[in-house]
N, C-alpha and C positions, 0 to 999 in steps of 0.2 A: 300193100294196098289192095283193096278187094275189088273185085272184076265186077261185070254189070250182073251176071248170073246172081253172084251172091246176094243182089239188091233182093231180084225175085224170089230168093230161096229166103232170106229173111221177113221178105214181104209175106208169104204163105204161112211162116210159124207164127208169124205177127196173126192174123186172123184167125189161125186154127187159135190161137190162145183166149180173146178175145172173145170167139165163138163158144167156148168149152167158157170159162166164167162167166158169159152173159150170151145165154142161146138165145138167138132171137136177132141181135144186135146191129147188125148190117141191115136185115129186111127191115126192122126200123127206123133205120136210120137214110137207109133211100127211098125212105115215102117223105119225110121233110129234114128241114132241118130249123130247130128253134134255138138257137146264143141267145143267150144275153147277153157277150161282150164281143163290141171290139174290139180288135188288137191291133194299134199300129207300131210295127214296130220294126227293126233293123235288119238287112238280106245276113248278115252276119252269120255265120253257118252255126256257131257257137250258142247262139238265142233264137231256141226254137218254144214259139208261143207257147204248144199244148203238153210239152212235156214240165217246162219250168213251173208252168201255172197248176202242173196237176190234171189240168182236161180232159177231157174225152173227145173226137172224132163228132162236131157236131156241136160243142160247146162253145167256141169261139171263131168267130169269123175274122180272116186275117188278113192284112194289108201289110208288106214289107217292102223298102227301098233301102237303097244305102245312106245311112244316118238318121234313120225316121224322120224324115223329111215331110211336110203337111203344108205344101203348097194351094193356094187357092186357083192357080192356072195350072195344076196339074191333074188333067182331065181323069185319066186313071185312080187317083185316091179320092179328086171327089167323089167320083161312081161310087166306088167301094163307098165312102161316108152314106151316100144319099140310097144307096143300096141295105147298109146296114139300118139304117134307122129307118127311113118310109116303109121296106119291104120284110124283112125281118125282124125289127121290133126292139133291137136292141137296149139295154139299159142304162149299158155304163160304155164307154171310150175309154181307154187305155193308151196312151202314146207311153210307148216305154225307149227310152236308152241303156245304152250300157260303158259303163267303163270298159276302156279301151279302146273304143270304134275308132276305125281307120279313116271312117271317114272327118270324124271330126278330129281324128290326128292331121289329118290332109288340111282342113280347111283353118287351123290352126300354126300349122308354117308352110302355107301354100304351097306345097308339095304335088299338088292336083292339076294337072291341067286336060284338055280334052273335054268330052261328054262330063265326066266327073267334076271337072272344076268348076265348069258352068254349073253342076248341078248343087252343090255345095257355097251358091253363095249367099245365099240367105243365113248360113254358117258363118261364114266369115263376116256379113254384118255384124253378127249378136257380139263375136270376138272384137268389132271394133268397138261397138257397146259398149261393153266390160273390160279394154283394154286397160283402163288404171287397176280394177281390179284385179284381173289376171298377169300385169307385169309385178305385182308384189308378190306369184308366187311362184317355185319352185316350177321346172320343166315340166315335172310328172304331174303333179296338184294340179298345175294351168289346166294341161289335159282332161283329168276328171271335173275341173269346177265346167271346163266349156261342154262335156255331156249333158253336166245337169243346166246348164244354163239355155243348151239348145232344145232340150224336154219343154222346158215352160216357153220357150220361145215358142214352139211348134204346137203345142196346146192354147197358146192365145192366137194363133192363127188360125187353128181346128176348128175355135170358138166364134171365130167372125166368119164363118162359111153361113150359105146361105142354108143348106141341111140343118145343122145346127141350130141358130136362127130361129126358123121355121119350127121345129121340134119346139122349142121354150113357147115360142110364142103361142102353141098351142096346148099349154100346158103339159108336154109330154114329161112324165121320169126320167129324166136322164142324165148323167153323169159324168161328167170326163176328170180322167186322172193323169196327174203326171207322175211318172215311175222310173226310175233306173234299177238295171240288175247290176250285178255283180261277177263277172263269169269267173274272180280270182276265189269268193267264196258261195256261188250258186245262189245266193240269195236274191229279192227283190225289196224297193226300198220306195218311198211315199214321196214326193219331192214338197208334197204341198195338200192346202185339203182339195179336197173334189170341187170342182163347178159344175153348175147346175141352173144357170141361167146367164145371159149372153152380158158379157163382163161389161161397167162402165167405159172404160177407158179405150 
């Protein structure tokens, strides 16, 4: 396992390299910063925003919790939302999940309790939702159908934030996606088309 030194010693060649392909890049990049995207997406150590997506440092502004969770009383993600879109300008929303999360393993045979359990209930609603759907299918299946099933959940919640909202109603561009990765083969995947104005229902 590598000691905290290592961090810093990887941290310095990370820069020098950065610096030497694009001189200039830092002092540009600490006078602002302009995304287009945000990212909401899982504390999961294994799904990290700017590398999977290809990014740069400055590219995507990111919000992370455990399970991508997109609560309207949770004061911390609204910020970030109301952050990203009034101040920043962003274009597009991104709630991404991923097969495998632990946490929607947790909230799925209520294995959670604590801080965590409480925090994953909006999780285990969607599983009561779709529990005819999900008792037809296998252990592992259930598993990945309730990622993607808590992606859209967590996107039509994004959707009825008052940022959001506000954004359409003034005509702004703006997009939200729902996405799942992949960490078995590194990929990213579409769950659905894009919204782009505050849903009927």
């Amino acid at each position: 396992m590598a000691d905290i030194q290592s961090l810093f010693d990887h941290n310095r060649e990370w820069a020098a390299q950065i610096e030497r392909e694009d001189p200039g890049f830092f002092g540009r990049l600490a006078q602002q910063q302009e995304p287009e995207y945000l990212w909401i997406g899982c504390s999961d150590s294994r799904v990290p925003a700017n590398q999977i997506t290809g990014l740069m440092p400055g590219e995507v502004f990111v919000h992370r919790n455990v399970a991508n969770v997109v609560l309207q009383t949770d004061l911390n993600c609204m910020s970030v939302v109301d952050f990203a879109i009034h101040k920043l300008g962003v274009r597009h929303v991104i709630v991404c999940g991923h097969y495998g999360c632990g946490g929607v393993q947790a909230a799925l045979d209520d294995s959670a309790d604590g801080a965590v359990g409480h925090w994953l209930s909006s999780i285990r609603e969607v599983r009561q939702q779709h529990k005819d759907e999900l008792a037809e299918l296998d252990d592992e299946a259930a598993a990945r159908r309730l990622c993607e099933l808590n992606v859209v959940h967590q996107v039509r919640s994004l959707c009825r934030s008052s940022a959001m909202k506000d954004a359409w109603a003034d005509d702004r561009e703006l997009k939200v996606h729902a996405w799942i990765y992949g960490i078995e083969d590194g990929l990213l995947r579409s769950l659905q088309e894009p919204i782009a104005a505050t849903p009927e229902d």
